[in-house]
MDAnalysis code that builds the backbone (N, CA, C; Angstrom):
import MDAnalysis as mda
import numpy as np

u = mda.Universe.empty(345, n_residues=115, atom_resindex=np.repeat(np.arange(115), 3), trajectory=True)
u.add_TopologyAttr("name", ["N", "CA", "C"] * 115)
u.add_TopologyAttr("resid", np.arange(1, 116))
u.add_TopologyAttr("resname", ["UNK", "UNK", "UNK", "UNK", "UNK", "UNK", "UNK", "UNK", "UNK", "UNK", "UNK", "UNK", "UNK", "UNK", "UNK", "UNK", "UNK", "UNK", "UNK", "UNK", "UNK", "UNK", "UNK", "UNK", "UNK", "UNK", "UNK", "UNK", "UNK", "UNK", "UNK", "UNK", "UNK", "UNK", "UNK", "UNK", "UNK", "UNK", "UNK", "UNK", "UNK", "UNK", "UNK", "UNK", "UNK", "UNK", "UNK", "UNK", "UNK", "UNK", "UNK", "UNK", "UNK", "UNK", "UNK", "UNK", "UNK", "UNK", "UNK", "UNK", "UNK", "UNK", "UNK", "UNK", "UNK", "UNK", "UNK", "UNK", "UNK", "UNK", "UNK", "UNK", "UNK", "UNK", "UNK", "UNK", "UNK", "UNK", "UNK", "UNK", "UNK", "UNK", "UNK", "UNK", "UNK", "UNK", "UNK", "UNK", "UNK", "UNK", "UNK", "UNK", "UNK", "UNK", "UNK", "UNK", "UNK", "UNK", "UNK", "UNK", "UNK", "UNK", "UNK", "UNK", "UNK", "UNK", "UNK", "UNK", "UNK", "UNK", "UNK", "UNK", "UNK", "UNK", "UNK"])
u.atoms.positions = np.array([
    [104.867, 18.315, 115.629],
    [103.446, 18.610, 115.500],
    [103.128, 19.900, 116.241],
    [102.687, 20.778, 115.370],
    [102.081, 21.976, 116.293],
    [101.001, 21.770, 116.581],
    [100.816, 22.255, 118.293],
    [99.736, 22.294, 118.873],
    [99.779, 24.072, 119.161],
    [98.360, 24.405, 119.949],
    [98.230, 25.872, 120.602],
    [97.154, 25.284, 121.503],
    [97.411, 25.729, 122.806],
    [96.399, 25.441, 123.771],
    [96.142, 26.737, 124.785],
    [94.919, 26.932, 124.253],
    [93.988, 28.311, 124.748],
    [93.757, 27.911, 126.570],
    [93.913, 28.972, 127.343],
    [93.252, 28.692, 128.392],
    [92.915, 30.403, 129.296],
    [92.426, 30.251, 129.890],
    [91.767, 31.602, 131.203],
    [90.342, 32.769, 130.371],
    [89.750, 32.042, 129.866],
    [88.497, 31.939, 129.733],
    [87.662, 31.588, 130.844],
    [86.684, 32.745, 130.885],
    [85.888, 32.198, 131.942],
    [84.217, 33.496, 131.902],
    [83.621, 33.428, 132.913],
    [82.677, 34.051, 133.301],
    [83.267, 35.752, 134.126],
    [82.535, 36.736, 133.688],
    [83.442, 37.921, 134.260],
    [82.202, 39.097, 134.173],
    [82.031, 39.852, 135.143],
    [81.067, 41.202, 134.985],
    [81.811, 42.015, 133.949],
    [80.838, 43.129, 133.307],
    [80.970, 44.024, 133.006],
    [82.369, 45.017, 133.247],
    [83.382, 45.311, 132.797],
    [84.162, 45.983, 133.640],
    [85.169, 45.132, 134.099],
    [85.118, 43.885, 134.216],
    [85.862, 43.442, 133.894],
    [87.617, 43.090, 133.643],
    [88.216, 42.367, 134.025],
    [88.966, 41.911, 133.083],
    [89.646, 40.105, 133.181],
    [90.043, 39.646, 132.157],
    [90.840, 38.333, 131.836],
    [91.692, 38.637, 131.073],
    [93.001, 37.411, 131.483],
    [94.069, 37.297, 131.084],
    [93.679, 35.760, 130.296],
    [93.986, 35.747, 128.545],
    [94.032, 34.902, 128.120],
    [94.849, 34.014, 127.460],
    [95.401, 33.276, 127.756],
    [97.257, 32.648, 127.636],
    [96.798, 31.091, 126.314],
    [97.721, 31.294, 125.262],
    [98.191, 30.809, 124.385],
    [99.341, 29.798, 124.214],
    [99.628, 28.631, 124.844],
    [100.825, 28.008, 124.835],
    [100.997, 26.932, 123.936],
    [102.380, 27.308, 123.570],
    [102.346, 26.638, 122.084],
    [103.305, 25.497, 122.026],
    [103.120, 24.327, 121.529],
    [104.418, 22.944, 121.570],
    [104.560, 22.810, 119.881],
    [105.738, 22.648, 119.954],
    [105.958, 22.179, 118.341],
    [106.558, 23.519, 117.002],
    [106.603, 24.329, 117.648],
    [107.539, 25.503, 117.032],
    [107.590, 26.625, 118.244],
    [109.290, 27.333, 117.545],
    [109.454, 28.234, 118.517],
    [108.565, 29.761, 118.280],
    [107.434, 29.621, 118.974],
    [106.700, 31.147, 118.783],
    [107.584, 32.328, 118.382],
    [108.497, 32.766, 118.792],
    [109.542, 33.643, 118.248],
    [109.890, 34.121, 116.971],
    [109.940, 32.784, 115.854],
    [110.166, 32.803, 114.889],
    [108.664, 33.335, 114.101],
    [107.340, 33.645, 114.685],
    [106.136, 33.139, 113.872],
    [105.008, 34.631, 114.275],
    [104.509, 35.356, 113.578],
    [103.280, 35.962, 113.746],
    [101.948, 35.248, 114.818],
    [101.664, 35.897, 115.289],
    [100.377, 35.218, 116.352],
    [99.298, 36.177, 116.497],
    [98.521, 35.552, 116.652],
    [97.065, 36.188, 116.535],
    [95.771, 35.901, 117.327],
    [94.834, 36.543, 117.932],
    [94.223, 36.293, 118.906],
    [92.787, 36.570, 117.949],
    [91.920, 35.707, 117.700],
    [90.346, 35.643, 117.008],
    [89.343, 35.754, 117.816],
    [88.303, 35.762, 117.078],
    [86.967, 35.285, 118.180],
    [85.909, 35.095, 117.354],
    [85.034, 34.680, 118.214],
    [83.273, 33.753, 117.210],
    [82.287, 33.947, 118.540],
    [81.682, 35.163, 117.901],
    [80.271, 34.949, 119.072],
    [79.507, 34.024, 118.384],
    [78.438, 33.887, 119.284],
    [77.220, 32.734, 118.231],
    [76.350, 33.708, 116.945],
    [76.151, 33.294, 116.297],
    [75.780, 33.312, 114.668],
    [76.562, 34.271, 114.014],
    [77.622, 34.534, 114.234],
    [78.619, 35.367, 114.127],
    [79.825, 35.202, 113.163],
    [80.389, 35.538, 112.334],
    [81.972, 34.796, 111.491],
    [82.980, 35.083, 112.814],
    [83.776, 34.417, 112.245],
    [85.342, 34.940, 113.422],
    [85.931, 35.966, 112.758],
    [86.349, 36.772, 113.931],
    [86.857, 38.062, 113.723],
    [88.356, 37.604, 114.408],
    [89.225, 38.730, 113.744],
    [90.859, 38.965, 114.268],
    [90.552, 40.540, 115.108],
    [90.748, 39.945, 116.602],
    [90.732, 40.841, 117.456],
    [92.175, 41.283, 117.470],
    [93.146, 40.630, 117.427],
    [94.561, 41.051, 117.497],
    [95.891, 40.915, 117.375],
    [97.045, 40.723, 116.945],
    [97.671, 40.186, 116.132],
    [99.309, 41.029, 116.559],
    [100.432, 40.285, 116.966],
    [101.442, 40.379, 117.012],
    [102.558, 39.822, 115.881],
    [103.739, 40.215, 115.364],
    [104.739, 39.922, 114.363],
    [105.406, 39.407, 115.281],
    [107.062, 39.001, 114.580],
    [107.378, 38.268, 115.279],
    [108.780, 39.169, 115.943],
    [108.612, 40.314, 115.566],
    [109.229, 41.546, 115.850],
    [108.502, 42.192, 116.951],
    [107.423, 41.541, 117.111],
    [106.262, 42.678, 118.533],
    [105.842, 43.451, 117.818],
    [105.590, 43.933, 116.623],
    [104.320, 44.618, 116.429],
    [103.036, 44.267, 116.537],
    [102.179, 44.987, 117.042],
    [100.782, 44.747, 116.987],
    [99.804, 45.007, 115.969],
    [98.316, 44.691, 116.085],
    [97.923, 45.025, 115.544],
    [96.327, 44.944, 116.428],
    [95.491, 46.197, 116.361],
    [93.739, 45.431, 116.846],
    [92.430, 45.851, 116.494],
    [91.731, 45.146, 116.540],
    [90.584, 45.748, 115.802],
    [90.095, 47.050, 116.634],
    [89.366, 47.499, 115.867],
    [89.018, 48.994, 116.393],
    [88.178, 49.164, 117.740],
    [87.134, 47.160, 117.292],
    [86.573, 47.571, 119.320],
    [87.236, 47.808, 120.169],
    [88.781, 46.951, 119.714],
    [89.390, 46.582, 121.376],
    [90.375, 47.435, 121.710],
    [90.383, 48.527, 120.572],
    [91.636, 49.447, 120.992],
    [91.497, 50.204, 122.030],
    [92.543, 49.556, 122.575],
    [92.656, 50.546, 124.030],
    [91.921, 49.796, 125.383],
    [91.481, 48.783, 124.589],
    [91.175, 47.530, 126.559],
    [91.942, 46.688, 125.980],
    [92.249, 45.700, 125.323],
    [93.313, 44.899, 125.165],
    [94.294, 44.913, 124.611],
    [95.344, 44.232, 125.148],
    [96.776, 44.344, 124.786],
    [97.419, 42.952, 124.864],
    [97.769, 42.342, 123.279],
    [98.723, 40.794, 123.185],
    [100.432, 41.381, 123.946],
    [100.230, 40.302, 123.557],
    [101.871, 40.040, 124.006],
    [102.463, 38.668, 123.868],
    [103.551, 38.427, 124.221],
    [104.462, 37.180, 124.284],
    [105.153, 37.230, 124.916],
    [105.715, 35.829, 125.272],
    [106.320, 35.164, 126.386],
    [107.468, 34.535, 125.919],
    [108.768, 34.935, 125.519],
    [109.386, 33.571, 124.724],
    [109.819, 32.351, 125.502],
    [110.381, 33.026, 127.157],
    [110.999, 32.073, 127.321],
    [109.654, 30.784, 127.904],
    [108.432, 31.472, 128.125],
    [107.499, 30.048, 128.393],
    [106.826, 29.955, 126.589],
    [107.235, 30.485, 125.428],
    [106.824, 29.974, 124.412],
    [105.223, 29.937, 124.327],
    [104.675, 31.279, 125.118],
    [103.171, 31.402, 125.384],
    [103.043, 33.212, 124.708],
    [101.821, 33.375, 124.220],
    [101.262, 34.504, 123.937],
    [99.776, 34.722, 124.528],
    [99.775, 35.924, 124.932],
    [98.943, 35.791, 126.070],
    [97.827, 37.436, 125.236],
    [96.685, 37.516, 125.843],
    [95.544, 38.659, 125.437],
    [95.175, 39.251, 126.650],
    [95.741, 40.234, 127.117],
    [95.022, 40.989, 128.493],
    [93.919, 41.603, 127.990],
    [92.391, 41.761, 128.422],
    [91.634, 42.236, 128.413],
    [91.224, 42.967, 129.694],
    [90.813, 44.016, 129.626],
    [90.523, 44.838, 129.930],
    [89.216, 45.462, 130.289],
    [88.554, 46.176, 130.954],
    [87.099, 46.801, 130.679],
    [86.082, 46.184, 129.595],
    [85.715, 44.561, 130.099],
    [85.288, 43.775, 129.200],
    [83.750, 44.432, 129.154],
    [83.091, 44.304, 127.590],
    [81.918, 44.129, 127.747],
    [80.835, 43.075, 127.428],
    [79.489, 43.027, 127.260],
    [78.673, 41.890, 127.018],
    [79.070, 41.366, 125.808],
    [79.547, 42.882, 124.674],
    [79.652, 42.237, 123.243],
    [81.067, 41.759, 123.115],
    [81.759, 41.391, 124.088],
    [83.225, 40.653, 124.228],
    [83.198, 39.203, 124.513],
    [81.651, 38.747, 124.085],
    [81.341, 37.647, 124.729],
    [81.684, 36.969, 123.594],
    [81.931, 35.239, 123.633],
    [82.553, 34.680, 122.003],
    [83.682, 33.801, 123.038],
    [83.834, 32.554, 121.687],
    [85.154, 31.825, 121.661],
    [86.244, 32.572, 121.361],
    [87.190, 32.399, 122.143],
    [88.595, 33.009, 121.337],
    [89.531, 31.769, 121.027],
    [90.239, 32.237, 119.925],
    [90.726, 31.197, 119.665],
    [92.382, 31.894, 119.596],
    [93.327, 30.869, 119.444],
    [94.719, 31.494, 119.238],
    [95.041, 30.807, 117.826],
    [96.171, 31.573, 116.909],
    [96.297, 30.936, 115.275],
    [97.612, 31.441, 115.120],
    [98.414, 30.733, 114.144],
    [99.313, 30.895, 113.682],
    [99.628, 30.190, 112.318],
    [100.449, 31.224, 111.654],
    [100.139, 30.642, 110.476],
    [101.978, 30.311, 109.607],
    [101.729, 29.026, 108.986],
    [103.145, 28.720, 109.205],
    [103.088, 27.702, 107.616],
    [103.989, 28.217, 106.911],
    [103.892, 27.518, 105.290],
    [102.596, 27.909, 104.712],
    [101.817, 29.074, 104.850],
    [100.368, 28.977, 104.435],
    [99.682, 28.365, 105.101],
    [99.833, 27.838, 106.122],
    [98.618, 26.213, 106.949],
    [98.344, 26.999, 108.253],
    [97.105, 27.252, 108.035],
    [96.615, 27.899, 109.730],
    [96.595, 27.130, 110.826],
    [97.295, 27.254, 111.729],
    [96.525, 26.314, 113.240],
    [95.843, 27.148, 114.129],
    [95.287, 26.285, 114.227],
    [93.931, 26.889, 115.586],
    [94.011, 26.283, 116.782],
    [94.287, 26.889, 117.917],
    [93.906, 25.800, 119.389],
    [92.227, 25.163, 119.332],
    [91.487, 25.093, 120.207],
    [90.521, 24.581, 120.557],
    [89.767, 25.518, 121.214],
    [90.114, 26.635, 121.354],
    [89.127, 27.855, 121.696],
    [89.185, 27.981, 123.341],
    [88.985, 29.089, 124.118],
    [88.346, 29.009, 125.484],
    [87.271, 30.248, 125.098],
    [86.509, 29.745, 125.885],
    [84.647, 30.438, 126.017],
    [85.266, 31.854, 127.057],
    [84.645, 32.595, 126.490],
    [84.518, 34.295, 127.399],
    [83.280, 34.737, 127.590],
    [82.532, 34.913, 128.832],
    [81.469, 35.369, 128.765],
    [81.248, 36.573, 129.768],
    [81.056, 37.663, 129.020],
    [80.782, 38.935, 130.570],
    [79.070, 39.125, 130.219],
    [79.151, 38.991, 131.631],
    [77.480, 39.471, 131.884],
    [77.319, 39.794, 133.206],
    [76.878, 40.633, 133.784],
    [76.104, 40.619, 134.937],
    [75.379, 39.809, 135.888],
])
């Protein structure tokens, strides 16, 4: 059974930064594309950023250049450094992977920068 469990979400000023870690049970991340989303409120989810399973990246145009994915194989975690956060970085993030066509989603951790 694949799981993904989001965690280091939290409350953060302006300027900012969080480390947001992805740990995954039930396949070896290695083998699999990973991807880092998000959902402010009344908002769709967006793909903030996206690794192969080769380490290429990929990110949307806000975050280029404050955040940077990555992976972990031997803890089987993918992680989102953020950077010089701002208010509009505020949102669920979620972690996904997509495996036979079938998306999984963790359960989100909350990010909120404000002052």
């Amino acid at each position: 059974q694949v799981q993904l469990v989001e965690s280091g979400g939290g409350l953060v000023q302006p300027g900012g930064s969080l480390r947001l870690s992805c740990a995954a049970s039930g396949i070896n991340l290695s083998r699999y594309a990973m991807a880092w989303y998000r959902q402010a409120p009344g908002k769709q989810r967006e793909l903030v950023a996206s690794i192969t399973s080769r380490g290429g990246t990929n990110y949307a145009d806000s975050v280029k250049g404050r955040f940077t994915i990555s992976r972990e194989y031997t803890e089987n975690t993918v992680y989102l450094q953020m950077n010089s956060l701002k208010p509009e970085d505020t949102a669920v993030y979620y972690c996904n992977t997509i495996i036979d066509l079938l998306h999984f989603w963790g359960q989100g951790t909350q990010v909120t920068v404000s002052s």
